[in-house]
C-alpha positions as CSV (number, residue, x, y, z in Angstrom):
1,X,0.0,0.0,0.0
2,X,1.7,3.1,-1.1
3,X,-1.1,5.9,0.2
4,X,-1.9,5.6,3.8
5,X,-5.9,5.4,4.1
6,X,-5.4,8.4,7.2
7,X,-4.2,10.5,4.4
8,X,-7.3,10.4,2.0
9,X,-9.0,13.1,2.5
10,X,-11.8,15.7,0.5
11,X,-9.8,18.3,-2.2
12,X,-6.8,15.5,-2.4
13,X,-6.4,14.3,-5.7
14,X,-4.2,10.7,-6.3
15,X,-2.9,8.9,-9.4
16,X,-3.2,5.4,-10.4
17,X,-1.1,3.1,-12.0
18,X,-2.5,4.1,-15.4
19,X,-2.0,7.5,-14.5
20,X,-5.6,8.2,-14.0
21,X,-6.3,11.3,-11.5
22,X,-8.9,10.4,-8.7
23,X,-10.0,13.9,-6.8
24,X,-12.2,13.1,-3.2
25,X,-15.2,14.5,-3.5
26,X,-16.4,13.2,0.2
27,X,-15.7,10.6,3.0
28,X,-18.8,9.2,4.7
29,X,-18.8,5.9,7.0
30,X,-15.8,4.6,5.3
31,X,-17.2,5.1,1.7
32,X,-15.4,7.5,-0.4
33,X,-16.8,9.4,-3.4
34,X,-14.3,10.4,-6.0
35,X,-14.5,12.1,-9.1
36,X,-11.3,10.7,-12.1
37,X,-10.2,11.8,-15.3
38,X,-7.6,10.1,-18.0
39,X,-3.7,11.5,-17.5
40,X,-4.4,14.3,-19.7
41,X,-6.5,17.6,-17.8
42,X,-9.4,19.2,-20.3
43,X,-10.1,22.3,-18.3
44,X,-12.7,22.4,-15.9
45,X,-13.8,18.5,-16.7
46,X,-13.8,15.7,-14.4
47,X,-16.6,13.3,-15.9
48,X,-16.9,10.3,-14.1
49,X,-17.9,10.0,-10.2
50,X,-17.5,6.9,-8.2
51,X,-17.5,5.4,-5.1
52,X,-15.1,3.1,-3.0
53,X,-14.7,1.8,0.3
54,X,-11.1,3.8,1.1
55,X,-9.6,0.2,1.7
56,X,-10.0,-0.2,-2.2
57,X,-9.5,3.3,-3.0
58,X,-5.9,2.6,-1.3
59,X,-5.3,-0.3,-2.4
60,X,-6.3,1.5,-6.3
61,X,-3.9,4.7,-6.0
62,X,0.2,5.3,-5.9
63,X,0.4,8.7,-4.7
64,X,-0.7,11.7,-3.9
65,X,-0.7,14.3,-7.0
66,X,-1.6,17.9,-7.6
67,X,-4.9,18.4,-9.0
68,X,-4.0,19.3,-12.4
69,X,-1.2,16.7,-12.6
70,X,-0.6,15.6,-16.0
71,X,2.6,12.5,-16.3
72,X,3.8,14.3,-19.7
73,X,4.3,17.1,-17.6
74,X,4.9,16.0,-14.4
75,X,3.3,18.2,-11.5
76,X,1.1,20.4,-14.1
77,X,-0.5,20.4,-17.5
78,X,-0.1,24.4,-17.7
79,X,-4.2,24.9,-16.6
């Protein structure tokens, strides 16, 4: 487990092995709602919401990333 579950938290976004972005939209009894995107940002999108358990949302993410992360780029897409 590369992300500590205490460290998930609402506004945090965190990338996947295929470099898709997962932003926390809330945490409620252990459930948590996300919002992801592909690697690359289109401003002001984020089209898919989900949910999780935060033991699988863990278990799904490698680390924490800016919001507008973008692996061509590293830490921003220029947005």
């Amino acid at each position: 487990m590369s992300v500590p579950p205490e460290s998930i938290t609402v506004g945090k976004c965190f990338a996947t092995p295929g470099n898709q972005v997962r932003r926390v939209l809330a945490i409620e009894d252990g459930i948590v709602s996300y919002e992801a995107r592909g690697p690359k940002m289109i401003k002001g999108r984020w089209p898919a919401q989900r949910r999780a358990s935060i033991e699988k949302f863990v278990a799904g993410v490698l680390k924490e990333v800016p919001c507008h992360y973008d692996p061509d780029f590293g830490a921003t897409s220029g947005l």
